[in-house]
NULUM-92855 format. One line per 10 residues: their letters; for each residue y, z, x of N, C-alpha, C. Coordinates in steps of 0.2 Angstrom, whole numbers, plus 5000, padded with zeros to 4 digits. Layout:
<torlos>
a	Y/Z/X/Y/Z/X/Y/Z/X  ...
</torlos>
This chain:
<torlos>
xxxxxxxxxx	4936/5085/4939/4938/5078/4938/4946/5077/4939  4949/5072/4943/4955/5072/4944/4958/5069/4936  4963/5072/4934/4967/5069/4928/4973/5061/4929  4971/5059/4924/4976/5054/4925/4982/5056/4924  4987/5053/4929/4995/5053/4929/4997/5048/4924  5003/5050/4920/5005/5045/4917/5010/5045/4918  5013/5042/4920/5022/5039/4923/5025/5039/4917  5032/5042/4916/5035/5041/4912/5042/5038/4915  5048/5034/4911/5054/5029/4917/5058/5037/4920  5059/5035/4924/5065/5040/4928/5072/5039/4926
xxxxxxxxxx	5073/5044/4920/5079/5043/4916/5084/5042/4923  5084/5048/4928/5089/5048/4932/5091/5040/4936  5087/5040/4938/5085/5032/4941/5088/5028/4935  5086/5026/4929/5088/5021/4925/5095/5021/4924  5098/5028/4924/5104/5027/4924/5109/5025/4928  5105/5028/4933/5110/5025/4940/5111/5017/4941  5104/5015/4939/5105/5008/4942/5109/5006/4932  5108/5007/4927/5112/5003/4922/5120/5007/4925  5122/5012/4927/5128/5011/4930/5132/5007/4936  5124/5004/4941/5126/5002/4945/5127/4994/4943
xxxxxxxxxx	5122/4991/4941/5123/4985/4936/5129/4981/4933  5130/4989/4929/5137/4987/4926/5144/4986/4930  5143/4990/4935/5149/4989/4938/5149/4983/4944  5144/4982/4945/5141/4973/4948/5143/4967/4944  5142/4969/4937/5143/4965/4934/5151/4965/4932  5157/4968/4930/5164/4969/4930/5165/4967/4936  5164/4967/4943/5168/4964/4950/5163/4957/4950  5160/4954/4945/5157/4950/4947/5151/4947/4953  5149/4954/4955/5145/4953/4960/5148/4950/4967  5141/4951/4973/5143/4947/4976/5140/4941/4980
xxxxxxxxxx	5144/4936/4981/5141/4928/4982/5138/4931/4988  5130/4928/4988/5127/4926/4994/5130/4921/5000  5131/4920/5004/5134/4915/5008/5125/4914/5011  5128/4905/5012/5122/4904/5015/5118/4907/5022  5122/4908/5026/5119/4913/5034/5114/4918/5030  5117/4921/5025/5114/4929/5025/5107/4927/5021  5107/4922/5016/5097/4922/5012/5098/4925/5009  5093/4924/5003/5092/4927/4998/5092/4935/4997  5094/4938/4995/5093/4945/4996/5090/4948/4993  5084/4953/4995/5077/4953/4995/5078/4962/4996
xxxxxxxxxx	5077/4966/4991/5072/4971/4992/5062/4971/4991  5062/4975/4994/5054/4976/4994/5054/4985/4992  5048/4986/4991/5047/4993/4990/5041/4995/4997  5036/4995/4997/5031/4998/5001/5034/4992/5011  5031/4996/5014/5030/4991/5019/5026/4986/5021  5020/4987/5017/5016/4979/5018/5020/4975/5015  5023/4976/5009/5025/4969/5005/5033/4966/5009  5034/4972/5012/5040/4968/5018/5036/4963/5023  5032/4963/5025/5029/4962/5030/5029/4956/5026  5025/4955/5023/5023/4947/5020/5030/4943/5018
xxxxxxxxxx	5037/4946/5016/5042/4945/5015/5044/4940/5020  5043/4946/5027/5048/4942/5031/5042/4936/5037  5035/4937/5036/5032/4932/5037/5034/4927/5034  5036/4926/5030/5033/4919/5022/5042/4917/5025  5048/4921/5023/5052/4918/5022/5056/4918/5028  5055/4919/5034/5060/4920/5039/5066/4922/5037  5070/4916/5043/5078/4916/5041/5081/4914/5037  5078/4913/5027/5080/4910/5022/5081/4918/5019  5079/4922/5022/5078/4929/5018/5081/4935/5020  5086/4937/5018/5089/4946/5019/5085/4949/5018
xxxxxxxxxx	5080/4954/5022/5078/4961/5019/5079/4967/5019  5079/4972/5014/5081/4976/5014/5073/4982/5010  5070/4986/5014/5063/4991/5013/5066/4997/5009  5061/4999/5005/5065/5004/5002/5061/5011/5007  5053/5010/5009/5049/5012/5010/5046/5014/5016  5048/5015/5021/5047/5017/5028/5040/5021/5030  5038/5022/5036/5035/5024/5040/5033/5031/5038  5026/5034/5034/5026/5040/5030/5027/5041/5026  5031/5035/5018/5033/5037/5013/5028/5036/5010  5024/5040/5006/5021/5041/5001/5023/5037/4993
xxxxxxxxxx	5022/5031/4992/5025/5029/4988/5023/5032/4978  5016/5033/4979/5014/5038/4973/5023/5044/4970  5025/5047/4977/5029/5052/4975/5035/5050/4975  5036/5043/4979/5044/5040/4979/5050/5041/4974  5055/5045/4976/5061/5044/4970/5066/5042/4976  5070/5035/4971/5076/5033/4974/5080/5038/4974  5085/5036/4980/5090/5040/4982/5097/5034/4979  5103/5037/4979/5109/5034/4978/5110/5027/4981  5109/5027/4988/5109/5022/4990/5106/5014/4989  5096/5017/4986/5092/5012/4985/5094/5010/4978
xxxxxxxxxx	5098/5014/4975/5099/5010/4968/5103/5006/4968  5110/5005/4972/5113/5000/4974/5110/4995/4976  5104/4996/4981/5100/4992/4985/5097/4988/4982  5096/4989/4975/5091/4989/4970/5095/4984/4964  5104/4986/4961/5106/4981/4960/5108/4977/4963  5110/4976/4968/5113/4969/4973/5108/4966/4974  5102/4966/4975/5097/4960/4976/5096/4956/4970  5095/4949/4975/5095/4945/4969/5085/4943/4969  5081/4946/4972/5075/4949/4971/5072/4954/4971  5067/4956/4969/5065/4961/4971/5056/4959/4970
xxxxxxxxxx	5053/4961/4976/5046/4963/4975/5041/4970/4977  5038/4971/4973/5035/4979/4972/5029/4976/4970  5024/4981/4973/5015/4983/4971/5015/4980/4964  5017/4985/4960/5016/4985/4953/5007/4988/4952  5004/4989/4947/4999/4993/4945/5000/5002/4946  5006/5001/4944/5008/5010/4944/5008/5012/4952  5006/5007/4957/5010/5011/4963/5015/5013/4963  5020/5011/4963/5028/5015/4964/5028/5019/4956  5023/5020/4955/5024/5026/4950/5030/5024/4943  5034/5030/4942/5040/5027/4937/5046/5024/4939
xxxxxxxxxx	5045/5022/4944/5051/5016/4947/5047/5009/4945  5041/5009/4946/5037/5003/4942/5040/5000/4937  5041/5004/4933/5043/5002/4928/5051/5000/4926  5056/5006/4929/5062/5004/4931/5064/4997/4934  5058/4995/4936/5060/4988/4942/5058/4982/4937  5054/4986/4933/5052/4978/4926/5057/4977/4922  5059/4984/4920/5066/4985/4916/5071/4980/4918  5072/4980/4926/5078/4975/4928/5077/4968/4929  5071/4965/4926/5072/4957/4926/5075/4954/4923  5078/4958/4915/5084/4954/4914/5090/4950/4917
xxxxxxxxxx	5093/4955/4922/5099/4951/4926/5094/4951/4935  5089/4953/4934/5087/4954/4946/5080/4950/4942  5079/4948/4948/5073/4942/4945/5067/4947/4951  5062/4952/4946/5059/4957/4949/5052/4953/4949  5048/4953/4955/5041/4951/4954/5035/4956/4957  5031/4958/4953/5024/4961/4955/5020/4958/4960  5018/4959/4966/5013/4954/4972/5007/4954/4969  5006/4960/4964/4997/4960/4961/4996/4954/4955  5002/4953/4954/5005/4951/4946/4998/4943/4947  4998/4939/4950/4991/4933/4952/4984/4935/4952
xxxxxxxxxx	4983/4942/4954/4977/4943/4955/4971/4942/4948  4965/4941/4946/4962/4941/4945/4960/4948/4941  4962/4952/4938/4958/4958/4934/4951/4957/4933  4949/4952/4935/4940/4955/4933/4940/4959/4942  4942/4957/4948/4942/4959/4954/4946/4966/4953  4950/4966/4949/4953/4975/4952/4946/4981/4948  4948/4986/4954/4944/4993/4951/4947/4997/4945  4944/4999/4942/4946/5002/4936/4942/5011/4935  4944/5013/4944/4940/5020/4942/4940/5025/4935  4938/5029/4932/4936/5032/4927/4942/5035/4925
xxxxxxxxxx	4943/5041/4929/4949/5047/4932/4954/5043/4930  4954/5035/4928/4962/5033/4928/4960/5030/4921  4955/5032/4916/4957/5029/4910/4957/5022/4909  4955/5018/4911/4957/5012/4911/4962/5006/4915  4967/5011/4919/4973/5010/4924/4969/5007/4929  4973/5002/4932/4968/4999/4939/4969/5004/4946  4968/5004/4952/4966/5005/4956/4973/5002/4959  4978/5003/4963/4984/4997/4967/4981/4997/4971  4979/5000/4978/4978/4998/4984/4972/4992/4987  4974/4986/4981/4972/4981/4986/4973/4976/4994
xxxxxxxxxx	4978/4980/4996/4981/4978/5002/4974/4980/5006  4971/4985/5004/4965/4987/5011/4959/4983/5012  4962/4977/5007/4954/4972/5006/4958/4966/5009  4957/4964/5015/4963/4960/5016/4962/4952/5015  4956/4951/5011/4955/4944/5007/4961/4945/5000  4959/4949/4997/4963/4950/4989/4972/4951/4991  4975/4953/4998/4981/4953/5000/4983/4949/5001  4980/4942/5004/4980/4933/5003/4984/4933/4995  4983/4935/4992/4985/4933/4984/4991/4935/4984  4994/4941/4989/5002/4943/4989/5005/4938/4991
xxxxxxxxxx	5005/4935/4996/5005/4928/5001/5008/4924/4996  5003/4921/4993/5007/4916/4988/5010/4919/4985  5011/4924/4980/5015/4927/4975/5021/4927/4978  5020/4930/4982/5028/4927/4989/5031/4920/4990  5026/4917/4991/5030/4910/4995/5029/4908/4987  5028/4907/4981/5029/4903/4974/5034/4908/4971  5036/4914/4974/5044/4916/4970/5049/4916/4974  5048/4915/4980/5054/4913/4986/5057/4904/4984  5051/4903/4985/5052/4895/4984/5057/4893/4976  5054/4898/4969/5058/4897/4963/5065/4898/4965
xxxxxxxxxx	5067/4903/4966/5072/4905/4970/5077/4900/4975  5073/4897/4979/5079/4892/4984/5072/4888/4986  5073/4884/4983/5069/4875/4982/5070/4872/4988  5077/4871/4991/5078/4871/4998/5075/4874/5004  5069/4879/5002/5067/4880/5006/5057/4880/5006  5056/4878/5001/5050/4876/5000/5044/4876/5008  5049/4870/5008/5042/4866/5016/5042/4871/5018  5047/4875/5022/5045/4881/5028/5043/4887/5024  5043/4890/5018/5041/4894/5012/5031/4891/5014  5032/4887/5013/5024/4884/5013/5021/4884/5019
xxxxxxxxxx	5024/4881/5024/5023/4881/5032/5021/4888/5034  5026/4891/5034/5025/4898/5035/5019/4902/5032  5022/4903/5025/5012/4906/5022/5008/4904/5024  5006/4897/5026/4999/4895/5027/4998/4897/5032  5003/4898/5037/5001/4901/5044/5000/4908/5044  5002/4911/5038/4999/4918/5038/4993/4919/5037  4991/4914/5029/4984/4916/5029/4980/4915/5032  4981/4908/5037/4977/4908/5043/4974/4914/5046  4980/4915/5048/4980/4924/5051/4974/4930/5047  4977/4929/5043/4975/4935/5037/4966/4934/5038
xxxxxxxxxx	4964/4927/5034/4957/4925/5035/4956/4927/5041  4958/4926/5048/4953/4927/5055/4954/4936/5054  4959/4940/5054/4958/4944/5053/4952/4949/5048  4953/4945/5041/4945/4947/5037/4940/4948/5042  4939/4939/5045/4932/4937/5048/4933/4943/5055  4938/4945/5059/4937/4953/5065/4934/4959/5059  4937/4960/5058/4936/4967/5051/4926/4967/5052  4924/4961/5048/4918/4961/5047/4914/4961/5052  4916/4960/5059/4911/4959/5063/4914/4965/5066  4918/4968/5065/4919/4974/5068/4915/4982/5065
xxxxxxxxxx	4914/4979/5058/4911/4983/5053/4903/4984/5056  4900/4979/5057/4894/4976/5057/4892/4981/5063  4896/4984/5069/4893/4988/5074/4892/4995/5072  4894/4998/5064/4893/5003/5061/4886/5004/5056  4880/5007/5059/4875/5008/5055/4877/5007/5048  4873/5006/5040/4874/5008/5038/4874/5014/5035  4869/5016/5038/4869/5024/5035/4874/5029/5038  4881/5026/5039/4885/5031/5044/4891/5026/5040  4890/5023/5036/4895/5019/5032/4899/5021/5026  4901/5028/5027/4904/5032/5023/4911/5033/5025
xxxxxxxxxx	4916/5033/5019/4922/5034/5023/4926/5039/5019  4927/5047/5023/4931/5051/5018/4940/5052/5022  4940/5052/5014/4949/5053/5016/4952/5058/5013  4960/5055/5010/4965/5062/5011/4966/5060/5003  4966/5053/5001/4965/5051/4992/4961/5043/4995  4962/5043/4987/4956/5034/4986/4962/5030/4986  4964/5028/4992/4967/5022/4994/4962/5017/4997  4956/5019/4998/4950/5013/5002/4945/5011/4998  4946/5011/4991/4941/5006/4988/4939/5002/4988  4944/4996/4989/4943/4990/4991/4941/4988/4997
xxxxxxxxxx	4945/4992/5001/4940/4992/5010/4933/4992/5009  4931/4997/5006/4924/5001/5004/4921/4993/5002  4923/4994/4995/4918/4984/4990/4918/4980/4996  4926/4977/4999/4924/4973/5002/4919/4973/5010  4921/4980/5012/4917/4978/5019/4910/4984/5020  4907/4983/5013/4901/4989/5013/4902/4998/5015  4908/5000/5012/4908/5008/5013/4906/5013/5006  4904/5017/5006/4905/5021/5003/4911/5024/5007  4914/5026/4997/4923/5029/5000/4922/5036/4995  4924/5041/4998/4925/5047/4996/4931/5049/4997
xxxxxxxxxx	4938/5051/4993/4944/5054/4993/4944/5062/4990  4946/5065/4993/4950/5072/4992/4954/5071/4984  4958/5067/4985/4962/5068/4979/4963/5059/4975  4961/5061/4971/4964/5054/4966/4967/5049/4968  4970/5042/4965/4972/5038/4966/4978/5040/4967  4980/5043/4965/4988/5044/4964/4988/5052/4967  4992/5052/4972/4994/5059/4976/4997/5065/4973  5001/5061/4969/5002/5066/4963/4997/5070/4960  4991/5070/4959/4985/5074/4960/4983/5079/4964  4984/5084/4962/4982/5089/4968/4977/5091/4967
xxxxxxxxxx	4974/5093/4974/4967/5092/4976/4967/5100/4974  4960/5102/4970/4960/5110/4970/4953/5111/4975  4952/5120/4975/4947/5122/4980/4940/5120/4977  4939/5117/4970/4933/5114/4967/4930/5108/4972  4938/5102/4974/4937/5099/4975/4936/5097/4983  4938/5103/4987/4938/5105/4992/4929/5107/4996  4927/5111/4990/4919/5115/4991/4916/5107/4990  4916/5103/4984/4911/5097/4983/4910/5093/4985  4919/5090/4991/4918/5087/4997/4914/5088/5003  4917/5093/5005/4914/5099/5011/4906/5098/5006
xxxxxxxxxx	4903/5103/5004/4893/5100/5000/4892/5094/5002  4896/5088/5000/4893/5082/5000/4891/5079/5009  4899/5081/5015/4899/5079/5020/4893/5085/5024  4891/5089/5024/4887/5092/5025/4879/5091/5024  4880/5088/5018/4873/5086/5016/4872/5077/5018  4875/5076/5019/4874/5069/5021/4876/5069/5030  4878/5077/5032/4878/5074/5041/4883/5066/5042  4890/5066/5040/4893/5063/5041/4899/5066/5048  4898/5063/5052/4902/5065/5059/4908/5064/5058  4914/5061/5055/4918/5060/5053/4924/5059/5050
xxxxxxxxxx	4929/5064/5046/4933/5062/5040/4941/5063/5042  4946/5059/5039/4951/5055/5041/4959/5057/5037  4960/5059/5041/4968/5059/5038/4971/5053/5038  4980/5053/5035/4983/5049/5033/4989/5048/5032  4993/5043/5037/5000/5044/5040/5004/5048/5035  5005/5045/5028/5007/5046/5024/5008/5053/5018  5000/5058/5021/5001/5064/5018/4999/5067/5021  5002/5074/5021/5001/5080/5024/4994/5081/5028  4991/5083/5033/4985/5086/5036/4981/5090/5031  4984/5092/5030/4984/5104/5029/4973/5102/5024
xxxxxxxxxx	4974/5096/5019/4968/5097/5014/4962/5095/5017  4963/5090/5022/4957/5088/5026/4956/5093/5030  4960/5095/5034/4959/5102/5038/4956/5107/5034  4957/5109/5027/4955/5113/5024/4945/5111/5022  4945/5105/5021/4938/5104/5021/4936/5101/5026  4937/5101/5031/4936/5102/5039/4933/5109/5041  4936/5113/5038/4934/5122/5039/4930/5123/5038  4927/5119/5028/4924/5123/5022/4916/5118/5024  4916/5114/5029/4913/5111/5031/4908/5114/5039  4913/5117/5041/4912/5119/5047/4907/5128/5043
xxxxxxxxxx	4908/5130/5039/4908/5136/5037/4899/5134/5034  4899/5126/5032/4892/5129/5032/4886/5126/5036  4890/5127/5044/4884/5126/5049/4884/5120/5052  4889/5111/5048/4890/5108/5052/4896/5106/5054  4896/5104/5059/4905/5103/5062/4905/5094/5062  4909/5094/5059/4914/5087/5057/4920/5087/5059  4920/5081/5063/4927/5079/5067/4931/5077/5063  4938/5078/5063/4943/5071/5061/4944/5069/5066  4942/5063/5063/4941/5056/5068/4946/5051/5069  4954/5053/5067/4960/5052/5067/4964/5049/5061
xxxxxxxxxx	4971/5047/5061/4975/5045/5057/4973/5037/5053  4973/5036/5048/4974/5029/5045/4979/5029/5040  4983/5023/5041/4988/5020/5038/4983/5019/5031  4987/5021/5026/4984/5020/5019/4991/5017/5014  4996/5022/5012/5003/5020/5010/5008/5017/5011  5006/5016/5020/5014/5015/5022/5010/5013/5029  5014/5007/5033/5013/5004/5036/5016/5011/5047  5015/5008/5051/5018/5011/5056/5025/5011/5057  5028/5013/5064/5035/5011/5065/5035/5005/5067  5041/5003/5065/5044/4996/5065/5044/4995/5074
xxxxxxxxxx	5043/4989/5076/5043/4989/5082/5036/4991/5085  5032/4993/5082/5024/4993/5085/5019/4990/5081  5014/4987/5083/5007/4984/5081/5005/4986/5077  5006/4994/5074/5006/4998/5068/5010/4995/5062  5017/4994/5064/5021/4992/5061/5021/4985/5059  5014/4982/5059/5014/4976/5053/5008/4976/5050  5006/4973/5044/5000/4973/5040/4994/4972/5045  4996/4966/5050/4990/4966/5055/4988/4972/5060  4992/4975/5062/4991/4978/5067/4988/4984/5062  4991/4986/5057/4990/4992/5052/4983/4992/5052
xxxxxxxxxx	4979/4987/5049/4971/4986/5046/4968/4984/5054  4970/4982/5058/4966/4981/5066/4968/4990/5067  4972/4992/5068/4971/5001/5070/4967/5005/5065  4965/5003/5059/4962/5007/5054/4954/5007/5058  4952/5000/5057/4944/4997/5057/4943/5000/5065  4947/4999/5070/4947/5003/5076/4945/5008/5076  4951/5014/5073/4949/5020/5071/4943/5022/5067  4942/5019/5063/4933/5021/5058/4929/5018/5063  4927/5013/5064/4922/5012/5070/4921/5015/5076  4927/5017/5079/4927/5021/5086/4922/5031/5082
xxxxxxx	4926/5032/5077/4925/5038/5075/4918/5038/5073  4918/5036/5069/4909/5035/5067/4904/5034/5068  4904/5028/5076/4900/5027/5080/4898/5030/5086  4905/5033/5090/4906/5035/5096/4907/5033/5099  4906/5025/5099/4909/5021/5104/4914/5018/5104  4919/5016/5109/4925/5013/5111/4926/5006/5108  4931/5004/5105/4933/4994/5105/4931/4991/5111
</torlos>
């Protein structure tokens, strides 16, 4: 059974930004001018995505989290602390995704006006697997109903923020959901050309629970919620037993961590007589490159459902 992580604050981290604060706060900071917009860090790339949907050109932003980053393992660097005290917002995951920076960014709502996107959701809807002692489950992004709930948390802390910008704050979001909903309603009819019995989804951790609940998978992960868990040969033979004894053609890496584990029970799978394909890459922590269909929340959950459907069925979109 994977262990719970317990995140403790990152002294390093704490201290940089209380140095970097202080010294923000002695030059006084500096004024926003109206051209530049609120200044806006984000931590993951979905929750940028929603940022610069909802707020346009009311909004500076600044990601801390790129294309591959693993957010479970993330430590700031010198730069993102400065990044971190100059914003006059910031929004992160929260539920322990960004791990012990989580907490460093609660720390700073004294003087940085810091908000959680999960911070609305409903608790009886989060997952509270075993393995996490009572901890939620963060990646509700992959349920992309319960993602709608960012949306607002967005456009009702933008709007506290700069009043003046309300209407298009509102105009915008609703245009998003729109989006978001049609996108739900493709997912599910996309879903719908996968048997059930071929409804299984194994990966590289348990980033797809909520895909799972919401669009009928069984999800099976290698490694824990949190990547920080490393996967042992126990859990490598039990996976490999399971896809074997269920004749699952299927299982799937992910941009954000190494190959090498799934390839390893890919092998331990092969070794006992049947052969399982990876059926290619899925965005789980982190969004694509900037500049591609991958690189927005849409295009991110349109390339996943593509990728699990083409893989598991054999046939093309």
């Amino acid at each position: 059974m994977h262990q719970r992580i317990r995140s403790r604050p990152c002294l390093g981290i704490a201290l940089a930004l209380a140095l970097a604060l202080f010294v923000l706060n002695a030059c006084g900071g500096d004024a926003r001018s109206a051209e530049e917009g609120i200044r806006v860090v984000t931590t993951i790339g979905m929750i940028t995505d929603v940022v610069e949907r909802v707020g346009g050109d009311r909004v500076s932003i600044q990601g801390l989290m790129g294309p591959g980053v693993d957010p479970h393992l993330y430590k700031a660097s010198a730069g993102d602390v400065r990044r971190l005290a100059e914003a006059e917002l910031i929004f992160y995951n929260g539920l322990h995704l960004e791990a012990a920076m989580g907490e460093v960014l609660a720390e700073m709502d004294g003087r940085t006006r810091t908000r959680a996107v999960t911070d609305a959701l409903d608790r009886e809807r989060l997952l509270t697997p075993p393995e996490f002692e009572g901890a939620y489950d963060p990646h509700v992004w992959s349920d992309v109903s319960m993602w709608i709930s960012a949306v607002e948390v967005v456009r009702e802390t933008l709007t506290e923020v700069d009043p003046e910008g309300a209407e298009a704050f509102e105009r915008r979001a609703a245009e998003y959901i729109a989006e978001l909903e049609e996108l739900d309603e493709w997912v599910r009819s996309e879903i719908a050309r996968v048997p059930d019995s071929l409804r299984v989804l194994v990966t590289a951790h348990d980033a797809f629970n909520y895909f799972g609940r919401a669009y009928g998978f069984e999800v099976r992960g290698l490694q824990g919620l949190s990547t920080a868990t490393e996967a042992g040969t126990g859990d490598v033979q039990r996976l490999a037993d399971f896809i074997a004894r269920r004749e699952i053609p299927a299982l799937f890496i992910e941009t954000s961590i190494p190959p090498r584990n799934i390839e390893a029970v890919q092998a331990a799978v092969r070794s006992r007589g049947f052969d399982v394909e990876i059926g290619g890459s899925l965005f789980s922590d982190a969004m694509g490159d900037p500049g591609t269909p991958e690189g927005t929340y849409l295009g991110m959950i349109r390339s996943n459902v593509r990728t699990i459907v083409e893989a598991l069925t054999g046939e093309d979109g």
